[in-house]
C-alpha positions in Angstrom: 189.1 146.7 35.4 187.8 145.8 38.8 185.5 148.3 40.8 184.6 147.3 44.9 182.1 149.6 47.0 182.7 148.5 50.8 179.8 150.2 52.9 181.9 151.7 56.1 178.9 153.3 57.8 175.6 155.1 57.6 174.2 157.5 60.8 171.8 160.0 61.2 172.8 163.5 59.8 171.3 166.9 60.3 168.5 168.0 58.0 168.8 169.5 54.8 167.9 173.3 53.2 164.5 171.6 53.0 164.0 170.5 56.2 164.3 166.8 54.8 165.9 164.3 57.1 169.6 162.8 56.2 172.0 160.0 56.6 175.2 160.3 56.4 177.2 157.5 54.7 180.4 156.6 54.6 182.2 154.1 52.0 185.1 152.8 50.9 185.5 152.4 46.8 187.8 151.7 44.4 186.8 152.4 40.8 187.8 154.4 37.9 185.8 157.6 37.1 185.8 159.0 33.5 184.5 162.3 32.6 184.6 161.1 28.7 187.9 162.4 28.0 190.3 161.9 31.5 189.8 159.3 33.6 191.0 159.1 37.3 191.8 155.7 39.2 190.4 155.8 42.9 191.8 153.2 45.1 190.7 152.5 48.3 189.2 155.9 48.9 187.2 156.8 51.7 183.8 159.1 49.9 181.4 160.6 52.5 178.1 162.0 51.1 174.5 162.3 52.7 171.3 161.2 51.5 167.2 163.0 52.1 165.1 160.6 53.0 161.1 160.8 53.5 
């Protein structure tokens, strides 16, 4: 099983609930994910999530 994380882009994002400042990031993976009983096979899939930062 072969997993690749390809890093796409990363940009300033709006603040948080807290007030915290954010990135926004935006990747390319393929990987399989297992919750301990299914399993799911992600390939080439674009994931966008955002990160606080101090």
């Amino acid at each position: 099983v072969s997993s690749s994380f390809q890093l796409v882009s990363v940009e300033e994002y709006e603040p948080n609930e807290n007030q915290q400042r954010t990135k926004k990031v935006t990747m390319l993976v393929t990987c399989t994910l297992f919750n301990g009983t299914n399993t799911q096979l992600l390939q080439n899939a674009e994931i966008v999530f955002s990160v606080a930062y101090p």
